[in-house]
N, C-alpha and C positions, 0 to 999 in steps of 0.2 A: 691756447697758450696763456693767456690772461689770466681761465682758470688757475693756472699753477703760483702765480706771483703774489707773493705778499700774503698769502692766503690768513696767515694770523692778523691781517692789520681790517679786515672785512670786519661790515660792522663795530668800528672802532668807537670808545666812549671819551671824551673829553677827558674826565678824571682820571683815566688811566696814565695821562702825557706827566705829569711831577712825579708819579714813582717809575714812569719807564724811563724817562729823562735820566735822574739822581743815581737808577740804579745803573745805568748806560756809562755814566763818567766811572762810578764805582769799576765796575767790570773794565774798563781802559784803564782805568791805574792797578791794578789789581795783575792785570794780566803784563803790565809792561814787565815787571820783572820776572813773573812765570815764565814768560813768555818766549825773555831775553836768554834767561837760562836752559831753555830747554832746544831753544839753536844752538848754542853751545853744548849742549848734549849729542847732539844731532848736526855737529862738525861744521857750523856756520860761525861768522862772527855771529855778537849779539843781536847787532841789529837788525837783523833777518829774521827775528822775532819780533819786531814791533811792525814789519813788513808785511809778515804774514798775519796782520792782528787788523787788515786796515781791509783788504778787497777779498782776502778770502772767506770772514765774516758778510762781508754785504752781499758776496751772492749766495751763499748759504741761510741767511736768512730771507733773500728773494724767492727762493724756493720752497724754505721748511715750513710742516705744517703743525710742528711744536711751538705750544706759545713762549714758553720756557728758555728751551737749551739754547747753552751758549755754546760757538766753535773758536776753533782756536788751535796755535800751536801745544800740543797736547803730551805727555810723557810715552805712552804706547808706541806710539809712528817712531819720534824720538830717539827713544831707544834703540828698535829695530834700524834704525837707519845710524846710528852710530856705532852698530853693531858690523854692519855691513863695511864700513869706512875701515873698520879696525881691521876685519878681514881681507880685504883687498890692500892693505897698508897705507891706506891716504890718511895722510895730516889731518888733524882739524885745523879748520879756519886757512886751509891751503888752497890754491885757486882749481886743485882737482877735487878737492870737498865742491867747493862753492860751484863745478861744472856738475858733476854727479847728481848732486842730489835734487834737485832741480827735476832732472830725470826722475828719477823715483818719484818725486811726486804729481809728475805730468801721468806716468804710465797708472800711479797709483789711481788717480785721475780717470784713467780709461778702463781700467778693471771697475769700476765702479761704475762707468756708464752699462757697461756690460750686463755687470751685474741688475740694474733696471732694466736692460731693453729683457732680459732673462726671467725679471720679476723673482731673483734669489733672494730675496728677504727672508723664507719659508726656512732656510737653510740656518736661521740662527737659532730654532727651533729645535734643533742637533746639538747645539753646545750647549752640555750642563754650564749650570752656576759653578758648582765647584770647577770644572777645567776652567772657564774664563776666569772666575777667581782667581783661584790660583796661577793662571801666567801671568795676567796687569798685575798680581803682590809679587811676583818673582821678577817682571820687570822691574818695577817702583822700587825693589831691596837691591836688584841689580844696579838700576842708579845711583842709588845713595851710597852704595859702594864705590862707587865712581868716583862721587862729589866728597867722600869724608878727606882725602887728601888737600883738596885745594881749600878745607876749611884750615889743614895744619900747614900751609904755609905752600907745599907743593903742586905737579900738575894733578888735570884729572887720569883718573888709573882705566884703563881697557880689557878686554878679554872678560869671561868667566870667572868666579868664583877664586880659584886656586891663584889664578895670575893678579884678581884685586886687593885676595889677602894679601900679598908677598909686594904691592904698589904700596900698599898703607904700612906695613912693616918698614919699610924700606924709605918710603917718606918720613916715618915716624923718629927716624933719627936724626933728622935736621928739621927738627918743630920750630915754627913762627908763631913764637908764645901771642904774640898781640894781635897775630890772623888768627889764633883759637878763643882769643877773647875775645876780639869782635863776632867772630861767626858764632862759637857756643853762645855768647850773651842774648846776639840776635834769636838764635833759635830758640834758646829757652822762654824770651820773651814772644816771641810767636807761638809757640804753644800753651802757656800759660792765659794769653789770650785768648786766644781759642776757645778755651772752657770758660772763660769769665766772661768775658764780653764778645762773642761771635759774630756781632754784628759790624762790629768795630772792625776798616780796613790798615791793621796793624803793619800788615806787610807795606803800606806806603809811606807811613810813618818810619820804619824800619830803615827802608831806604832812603829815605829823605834823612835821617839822622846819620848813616854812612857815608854819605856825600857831605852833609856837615863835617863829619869827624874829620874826612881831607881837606877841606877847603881852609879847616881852624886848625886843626891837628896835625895835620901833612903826616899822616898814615902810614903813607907809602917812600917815606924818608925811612920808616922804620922796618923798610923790606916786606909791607904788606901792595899785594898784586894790585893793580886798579883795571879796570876794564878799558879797549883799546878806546879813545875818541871816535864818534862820525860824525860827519858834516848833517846838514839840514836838508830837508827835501824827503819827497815822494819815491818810495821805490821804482825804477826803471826796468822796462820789458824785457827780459831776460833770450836771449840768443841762444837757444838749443844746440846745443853740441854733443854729437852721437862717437865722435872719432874715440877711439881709445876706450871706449865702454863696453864690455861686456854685457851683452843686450840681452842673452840668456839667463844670466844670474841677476841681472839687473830687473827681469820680466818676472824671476823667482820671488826674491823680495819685496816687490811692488803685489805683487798676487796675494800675499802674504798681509801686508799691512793693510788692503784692501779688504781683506775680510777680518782683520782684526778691529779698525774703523767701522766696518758695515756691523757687526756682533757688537760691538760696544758700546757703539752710539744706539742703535735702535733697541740692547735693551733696555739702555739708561733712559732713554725718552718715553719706553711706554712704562717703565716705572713709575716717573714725575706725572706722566698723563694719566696713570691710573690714581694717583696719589692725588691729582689736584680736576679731575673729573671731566675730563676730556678726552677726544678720540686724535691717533695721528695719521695718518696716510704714510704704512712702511716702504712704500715701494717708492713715493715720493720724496721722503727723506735721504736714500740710497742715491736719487737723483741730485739734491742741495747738497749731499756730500761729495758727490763727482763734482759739480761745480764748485765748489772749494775749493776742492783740490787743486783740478785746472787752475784755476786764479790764483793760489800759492806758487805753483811751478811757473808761473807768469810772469810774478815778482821774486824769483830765486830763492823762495823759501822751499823749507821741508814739509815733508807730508802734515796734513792737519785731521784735527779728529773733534770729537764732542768730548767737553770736559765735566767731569760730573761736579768737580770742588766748584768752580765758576757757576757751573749752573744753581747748585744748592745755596749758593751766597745771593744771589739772582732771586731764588725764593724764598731768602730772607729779606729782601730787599722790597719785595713785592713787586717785582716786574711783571705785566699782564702781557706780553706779546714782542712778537721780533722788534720793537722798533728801540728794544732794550740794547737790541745785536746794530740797529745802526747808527744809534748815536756813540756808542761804545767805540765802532768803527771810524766816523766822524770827530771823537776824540783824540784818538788814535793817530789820526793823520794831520790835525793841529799840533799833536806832540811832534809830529817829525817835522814838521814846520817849521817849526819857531822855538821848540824845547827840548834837544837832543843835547845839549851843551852838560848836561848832567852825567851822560853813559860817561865819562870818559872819568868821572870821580865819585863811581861808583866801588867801594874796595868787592874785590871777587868774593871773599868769604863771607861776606852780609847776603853778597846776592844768591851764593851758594847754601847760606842758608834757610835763605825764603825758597828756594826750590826744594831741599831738601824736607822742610816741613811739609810744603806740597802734598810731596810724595808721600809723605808719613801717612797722610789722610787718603792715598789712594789703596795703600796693604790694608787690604779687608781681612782685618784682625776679627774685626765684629761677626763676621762669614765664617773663620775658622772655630770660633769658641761655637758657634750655632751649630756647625754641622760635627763637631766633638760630641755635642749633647744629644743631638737627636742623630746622627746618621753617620757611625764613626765609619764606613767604606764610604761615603761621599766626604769624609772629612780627611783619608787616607788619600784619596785621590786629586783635593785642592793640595796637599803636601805634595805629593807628586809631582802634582806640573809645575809646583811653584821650586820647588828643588831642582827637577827636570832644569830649567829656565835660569836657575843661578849658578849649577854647573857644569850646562852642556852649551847653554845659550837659546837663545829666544826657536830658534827652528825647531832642533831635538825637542824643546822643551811642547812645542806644541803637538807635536806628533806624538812624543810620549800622552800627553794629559791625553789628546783624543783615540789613543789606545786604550787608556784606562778609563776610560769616560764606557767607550764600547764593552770593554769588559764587565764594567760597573751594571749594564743595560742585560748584557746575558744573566750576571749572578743575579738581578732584580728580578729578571724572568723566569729563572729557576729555582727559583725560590722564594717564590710571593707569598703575601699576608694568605690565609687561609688558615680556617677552623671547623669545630663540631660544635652543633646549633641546637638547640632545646627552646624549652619554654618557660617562662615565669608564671607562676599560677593568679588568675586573674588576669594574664596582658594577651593580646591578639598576636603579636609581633615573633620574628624568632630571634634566638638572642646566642651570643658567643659563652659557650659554658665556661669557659677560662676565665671570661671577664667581667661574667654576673654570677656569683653566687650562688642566688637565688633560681638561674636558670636550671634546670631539668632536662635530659634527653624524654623523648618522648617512645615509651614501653617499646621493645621489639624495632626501634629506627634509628637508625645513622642519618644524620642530616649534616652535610659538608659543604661547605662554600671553599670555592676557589675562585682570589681574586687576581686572575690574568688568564689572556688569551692561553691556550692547550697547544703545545706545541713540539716538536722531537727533542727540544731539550729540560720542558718540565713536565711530561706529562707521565717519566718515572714515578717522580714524586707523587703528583697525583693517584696515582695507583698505588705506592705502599701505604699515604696515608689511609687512603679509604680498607685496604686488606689489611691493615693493622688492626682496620677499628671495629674488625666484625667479630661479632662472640657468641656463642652458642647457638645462645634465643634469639639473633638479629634474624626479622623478616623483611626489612623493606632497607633499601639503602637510598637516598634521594641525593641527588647533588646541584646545590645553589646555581646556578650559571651564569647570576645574573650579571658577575662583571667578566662573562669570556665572551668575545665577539667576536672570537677566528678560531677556526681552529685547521692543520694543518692533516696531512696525508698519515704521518706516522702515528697522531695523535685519535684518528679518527679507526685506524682499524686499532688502537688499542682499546678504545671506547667499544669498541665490537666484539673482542676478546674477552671482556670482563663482561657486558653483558650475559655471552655466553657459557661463563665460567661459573656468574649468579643466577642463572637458570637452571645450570645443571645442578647448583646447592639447595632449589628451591628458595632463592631470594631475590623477590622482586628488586629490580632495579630502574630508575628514574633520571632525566636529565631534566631541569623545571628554572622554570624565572628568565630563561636567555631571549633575545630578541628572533626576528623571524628570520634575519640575515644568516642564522647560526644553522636555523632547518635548512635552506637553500644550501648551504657548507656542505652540511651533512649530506644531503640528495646526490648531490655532484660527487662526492666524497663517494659513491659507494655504498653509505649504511642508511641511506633512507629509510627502510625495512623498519630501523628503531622507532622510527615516528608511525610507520603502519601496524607494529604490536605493541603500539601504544607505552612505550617506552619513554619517550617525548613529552611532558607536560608542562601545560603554561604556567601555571606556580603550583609549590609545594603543597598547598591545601589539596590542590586537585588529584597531585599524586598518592597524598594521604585518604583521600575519598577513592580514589580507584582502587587500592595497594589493600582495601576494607581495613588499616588499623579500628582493633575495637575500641570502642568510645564506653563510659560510664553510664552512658545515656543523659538523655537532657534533664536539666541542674532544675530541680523542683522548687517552684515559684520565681522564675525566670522572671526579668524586668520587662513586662510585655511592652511596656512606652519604649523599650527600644529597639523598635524593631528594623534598626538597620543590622543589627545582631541577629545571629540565631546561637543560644549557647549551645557549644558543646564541647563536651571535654574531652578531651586526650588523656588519658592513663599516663601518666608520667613516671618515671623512677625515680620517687621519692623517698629516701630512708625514712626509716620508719621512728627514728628519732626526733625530726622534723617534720614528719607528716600533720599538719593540722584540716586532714579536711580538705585540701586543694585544689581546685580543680583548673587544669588550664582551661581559655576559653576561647575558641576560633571563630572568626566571622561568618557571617553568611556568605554563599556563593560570591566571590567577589565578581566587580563588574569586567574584569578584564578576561576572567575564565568561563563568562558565559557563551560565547563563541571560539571554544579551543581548534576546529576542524579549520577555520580559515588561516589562524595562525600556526600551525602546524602542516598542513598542505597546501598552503599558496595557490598556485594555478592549478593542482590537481583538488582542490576543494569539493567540488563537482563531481567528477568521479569516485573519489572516496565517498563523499554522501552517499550514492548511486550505490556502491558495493557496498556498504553497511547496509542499506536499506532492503538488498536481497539478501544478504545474511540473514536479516534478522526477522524475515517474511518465510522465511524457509527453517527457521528455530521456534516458530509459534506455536507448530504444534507440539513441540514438547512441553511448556508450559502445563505443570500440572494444574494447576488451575487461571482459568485466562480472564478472573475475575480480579486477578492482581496486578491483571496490567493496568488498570487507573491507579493505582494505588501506588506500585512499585517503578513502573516503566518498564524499560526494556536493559535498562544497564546488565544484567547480569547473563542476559540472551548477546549479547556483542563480544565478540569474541576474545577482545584485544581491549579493547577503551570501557573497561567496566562501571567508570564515571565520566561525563564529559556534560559540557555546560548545555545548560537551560534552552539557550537558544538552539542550540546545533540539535539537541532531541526534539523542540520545536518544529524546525527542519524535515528532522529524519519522521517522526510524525506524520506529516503531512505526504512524505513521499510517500510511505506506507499507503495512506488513503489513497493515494494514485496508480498504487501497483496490488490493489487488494485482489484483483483477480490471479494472481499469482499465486496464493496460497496454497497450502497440498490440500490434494482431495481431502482428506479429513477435516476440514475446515472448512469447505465450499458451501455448508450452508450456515456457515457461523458469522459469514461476512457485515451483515448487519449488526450484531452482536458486536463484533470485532470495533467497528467502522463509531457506536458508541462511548465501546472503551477509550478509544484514544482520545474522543473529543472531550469527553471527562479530563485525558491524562492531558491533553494539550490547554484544559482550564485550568486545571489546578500548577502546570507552570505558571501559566497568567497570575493567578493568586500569589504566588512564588517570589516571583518577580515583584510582583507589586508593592508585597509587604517590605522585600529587602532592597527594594532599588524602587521606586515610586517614580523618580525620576526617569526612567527605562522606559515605560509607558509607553508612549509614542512609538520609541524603538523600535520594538516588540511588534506594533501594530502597522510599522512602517516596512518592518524586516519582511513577516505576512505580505502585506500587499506586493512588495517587489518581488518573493517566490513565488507568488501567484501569478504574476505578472510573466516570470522566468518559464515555469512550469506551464504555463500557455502558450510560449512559444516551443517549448521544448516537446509537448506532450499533450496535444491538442485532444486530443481524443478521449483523453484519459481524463483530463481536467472537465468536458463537457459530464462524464458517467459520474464523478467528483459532483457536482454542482446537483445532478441526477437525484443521486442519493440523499444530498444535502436538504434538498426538497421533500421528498420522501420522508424524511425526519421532522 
C-alpha cells in the first residue's frame, strides 16, 4: 500500500518546493471562484465548492501518479448533476439539492472503485476524440446557456436548449444594465487577458475588484445579486440520507459521470504525460479519482473530476509533482478559516463571469476546425453529440455520439485507405500510383494494398476494386496485406472465390507482406490450400519471382560495390513519351523471404518440406537435362511454390540427399551424379547468400547444423548412408 502514496513526491528535489509552493496558492485562488461557481451549477450553495477544493484534492493527489493534474470541482460532473436536480424538480441550493447530491458523488465514488478492482481503463480506448469532444463542448455551451441570464440581472436558466433560449428571452426583458456591465467588463477583461498575459491569475484580481466595487460602490443597492454569506470553518461530515431518493436513477447518473470522469481525466493526463515525458499508472489514477470522490461526498460536495484549464495553468506555472495539489489544498482550507468573509460581497455576475470564461476554454473549438480539415465524418460527428447534448441533454447526448462514434468505426472499415502500387525507376520500394507520378504499374501486374483487416462488411470493396482493375494483358494480380491482421469467415471464402475465378482466367493470384497470424486465420478458415498452391507469399518480390514476370535482364555495368543489391528490372508501363531508358530496380532476396516455408506453414513446416521433397525426387527424371540442376535448382520442378527462399531450397536440398534412394529406376545409377549436383546447388546458395546478406553467414551455417542435428534424429539411417557417400566424395 505505501507503494501507491505520494507516488509523485519519490525522489523529490529541493528546487522543485518554490515553483510547487507559488504554483499551489496560484491553483487555491484560482480555483476558489471556479469552483464556487460550478456548486452553483451543480445546485449547491457556493461554498461547497471551496469544500470540495480542500480533502477531495489531498486524497487524489495521495494516490495519483501524475505529476501534473489538478482535481477539482470540475464543469462535466457539474453539469450532469444539475441536470439531474432540474429533472427530478429540486431547487438549487434547497436542502434536497444539498441531501441528493452528496449521493451521487458517494455512488459516483463507488463506480469508480469498481471500475479499478475491473481494471476498466482499457475502456477509454472506445471513445473517439470527437464523441468526447463534442459532449464536454456541448456540456461547456450548455452551461453558459445557463449562466448568460444571471450576467443580465436574472436566475440561472434549466433544461435543454429550447427551454434556455426562451429563460434568456424572457430574462432579457427586465435587463440589470449594471449586472451586464460588471459581468461583460469582467469577462471581456478575462479574455483579453488570456491572450496577453496567460500567465497572469486575472480571474483573482477580477474578483477581488467585484468585492471592492460592493464594499465602495454598494452594487447591490443598484439591484445587482451578491452571493449568500458563510461562516468560517472546515467542511463537516456529511450524514447519508438515502429516504426519498430514487436509488435507480440516482445509480444511472452516478454510472454515468463515473465514466465521464474515468475518459476525461485519464485522457487529459496521458496527454500532459506524453507532452512533458512521463509515464502514468491508468488503473491507479481510476483509483485517486474514486477517492475523490468518496471524500467530496464526505464533505457534501458534488462529483469531482480532472480539470484540464487548472492543470495547463499548473504547467505554466511550472509545477513538478502532487505537492502542487497539496498546498493548493492547504490554502484552500486557511481560506475557510480565517477568509470566507469575502463570498458574501461577491456580485453573482463577476463570478458568473469567471465561470463562464472557464467554460469558453473548455469548447474545443481548436478540435472542431481540425477535424473540418482533415476528417469532415469525424468533424460531423463532434457536431453530433455536441448538438445531441444541447438539445436532448447530457444522456441522449451521449448515447447518440457513441452511436455515431460506432457508425463512424463501420464506414472506416468499409472503406479504408487502399491503392494500386508500381514502381519508380531507379527506387526498390513500391509506391502509390495516384500519389507519385513518377510511379509505374509494373508490365502485366496489378499490385493492391488494402489497409484494414477483410471482413463481411469490406471485403465487397475489396473485390470490385481488384476486378475493376484487370485488363486484357493482366497476368499476375498481388495483394499488399500488410496492414490486414484478421480476417473473417465471409471474407475468407471470398478470397477463395476469386482465387478460383483467376485461375480459371489464367491469372496468377497472390496474397504477400501479411504477418503469420493471418496464415493460421486462413488454415482454421478452411482455405489453407491457398498457402499449399502457393498462392501465399511473404512479400511481393517473392510473388513477382514465382508469378516469372519477365524482367529486361540485368542492367549492364551494375555497381558491383553493391552488392547488397542485385539489379534487376521490371518492365514497367512507361509511355513512351516519358520513357528515358528506365529501369526499375528490385533488391536481392530479401532477408525475410529467405525462409518463406516456416512462415507460411507454421507447425506443418515439416511435413510440407517432407512432401516437396518427394514431389520433387519423383520430377527428376523428367528434367531434360540434370546438368541444370546446379545451375537452375529445382523451382520450376515444384509444383506450386516455383520460387521460394534460399534457405528453405537449402533445406529441401539436403532432404533430397537423404531420400536419394527413392529415385525412379531411371535414375538409380545417376545417384552420384545427382548427389554432386545439388552440392554444387547447395554452394552456390552459400555464394548467394553471402554476397547479398554477408551478415547471414552463420545463419546459414547454424540453420545446417540444427537440420543435421533434426534429421539424425528423425532419420538415422538415412543420415548415416548421407555422411557414407559424403566420404566417398
Amino acid at each position: 500500500m505505501k507503494d501507491l502514496l505520494f507516488s509523485t513526491l519519490k525522489g523529490y528535489k529541493k528546487e522543485y518546493l518554490p515553483k510547487d509552493i507559488f504554483s499551489g496558492i496560484i491553483m487555491a485562488a484560482v480555483s476558489i471562484p471556479i469552483s464556487m461557481g460550478y456548486a452553483q451549477i451543480a445546485g449547491l450553495p457556493a461554498v461547497y465548492g471551496l469544500y470540495g477544493s480542500v480533502f477531495p484534492i489531498l486524497f487524489f493527489a495521495l494516490f495519483s501518479t501524475s505529476r501534473q493534474f489538478i482535481f477539482g470541482v470540475d464543469a462535466a460532473p457539474a453539469a450532469i448533476v444539475g441536470a439531474a436536480l432540474v429533472s427530478l424538480g429540486i431547487e438549487n441550493g434547497s436542502k434536497e439539492a444539498i441531501q441528493y447530491v452528496p449521493v451521487i458523488a458517494l455512488l459516483t465514488g463507488i463506480w469508480l472503485l469498481l471500475f479499478y478492482f475491473l481494471k476498466a481503463g482499457r475502456i477509454v480506448d472506445f471513445i473517439s476524440t470527437p464523441v468526447m469532444g463534442g459532449f464536454i463542448s456541448g456540456i461547456a455551451l450548455t452551461i453558459i446557456l445557463m449562466q448568460i441570464p444571471k450576467i443580465l440581472g436574472g436566475k440561472a436558466g434549466s433544461g435543454e436548449l429550447p427551454e434556455l433560449i426562451r429563460h434568456i428571452a424572457q430574462t432579457g426583458k427586465e435587463i440589470n444594465w449594471l449586472s451586464v456591465i460588471l459581468g461583460a467588463g469582467a469577462l471581456i477583461l478575462l479574455r483579453v487577458a488570456g491572450k496577453m498575459i496567460p500567465k497572469f491569475p486575472m480571474a483573482i484580481v477580477i474578483m477581488a475588484a467585484g468585492v471592492a466595487a460592493t464594499r465602495i460602490f454598494h452594487v447591490d443597492e443598484y439591484g445587482v445579486v451578491l452571493l449568500d454569506a458563510v461562516g468560517k470553518g472546515l467542511p463537516k461530515l456529511v450524514h447519508f440520507r438515502f429516504v426519498g431518493i430514487d436509488l435507480r436513477q440516482a445509480l444511472g447518473r452516478s454510472l454515468m459521470i463515473a465514466a465521464v470522469v474515468m475518459a476525461e481525466t485519464l485522457l487529459s493526463e496521458n496527454n500532459f504525460a506524453m507532452k512533458n515525458g512521463y509515464k502514468i499508472d491508468e488503473n491507479q489514477e481510476i483509483l485517486a479519482c474514486a477517492m475523490g470522490n468518496i471524500a467530496a461526498a464526505c464533505v457534501g460536495c458534488c462529483p469531482v473530476n480532472g480539470s484540464i484549464s487548472r492543470t495547463s495553468m499548473n504547467e505554466q506555472y511550472e509545477g513538478k509533482t502532487q505537492a502542487v495539489s497539496v498546498v493548493a489544498a492547504i490554502t484552500m482550507a486557511l481560506v475557510l478559516l480565517g477568509a470566507t468573509g469575502f463570498i458574501g460581497y461577491l456580485p453573482v455576475p463577476v463570478l458568473t463571469a469567471i465561470v463562464i470564461s472557464a467554460l469558453m476554454n473548455v469548447v474545443e473549438l481548436h478540435l472542431a476546425v481540425r477535424l473540418f480539415r482533415v476528417s469532415r465524418n469525424e468533424f460531423y460527428i463532434f457536431v453530433a453529440a455536441c448538438v445531441s447534448v444541447l438539445v436532448f441533454g447530457t444522456i441522449y447526448g451521449v448515447v447518440i455520439g457513441l452511436l455515431l462514434s460506432f457508425v463512424a468505426v463501420v464506414l472506416r472499415a468499409t472503406n479504408p485507405p487502399r491503392s494500386f502500387r508500381g514502381m519508380i525507376p531507379g527506387k526498390e520500394a513500391y509506391y502509390d500510383l495516384k500519389r507519385n507520378r513518377n510511379a509505374y504499374p509494373i508490365r502485366h501486374t496489378v499490385i493492391y494494398r488494402f489497409s484494414e483487416n477483410l471482413f463481411f462488411a469490406n471485403i465487397k470493396v475489396f473485390q470490385t476494386d481488384i476486378e475493376n482493375s484487370i485488363k486484357e494483358d493482366t497476368k499476375v494480380v498481388i495483394v499488399d496485406a500488410a496492414a490486414i491482421n484478421s480476417i473473417d469467415i465471409t471474407a475468407a471464402d471470398r478470397l477463395e472465390m476469386m482465387a478460383e475465378n483467376f485461375e480459371r482466367k489464367g491469372i496468377k493470384f497472390y496474397i504477400t507482406e501479411h504477418s503469420e497470424n493471418v496464415n493460421e486465420q486462413m488454415r482454421k478458415l478452411g482455405i489453407g490450400h491457398l498457402i499449399e498452391e502457393g498462392k501465399v507469399r511473404r512479400t511481393i518480390l517473392a510473388a513477382l519471382q514465382d508469378a516469372g514476370i519477365p524482367s529486361m535482364g540485368t542492367t549492364a555495368g551494375a555497381d558491383k560495390a553493391r552488392n547488397s543489391l542485385v539489379w534487376m528490372p521490371w518492365q514497367l508501363e512507361i509511355p513512351a513519351a516519358v520513357h528515358a531508358g528506365h529501369e526499375a530496380m528490385v533488391p536481392a532476396e530479401e532477408e525475410n523471404t529467405l525462409e518463406e516455408f516456416a512462415w507460411a506453414f507454421g507447425s506443418n513446416t515439416v511435413r510440407e518440406l517432407e512432401e516437396a521433397t518427394h514431389q520433387i525426387i519423383q520430377h527428376l527424371h523428367q528434367m531434360p537435362d540434370v546438368e541444370k540442376l546446379s545451375d537452375e535448382g529445382l523451382r520450376e520442378h515444384f509444383e506450386n511454390w516455383h520460387a521460394f527462399g534460399a534457405l528453405d531450397e537449402d533445406e529441401i536440398l539436403h532432404r533430397i540427399e537423404l531420400h536419394i534412394e527413392e529415385l525412379p529406376e531411371e535414375l538409380h545409377k545417376e545417384h552420384g551424379h545427382i548427389l554432386e549436383l545439388i552440392e554444387k546447388r547447395r554452394s552456390r546458395i552459400r555464394e548467394k547468400i553471402l554476397e547479398e546478406h554477408p551478415e547471414l553467414a552463420s545463419k546459414l551455417e547454424q540453420n545446417r547444423k540444427r537440420l543435421e542435428e533434426r534429421l539424425e534424429q528423425q532419420n538415422p539411417e538415412a543420415m548415416k548412408k548421407w555422411r557414407d557417400w559424403k566420404k566417398k566424395d
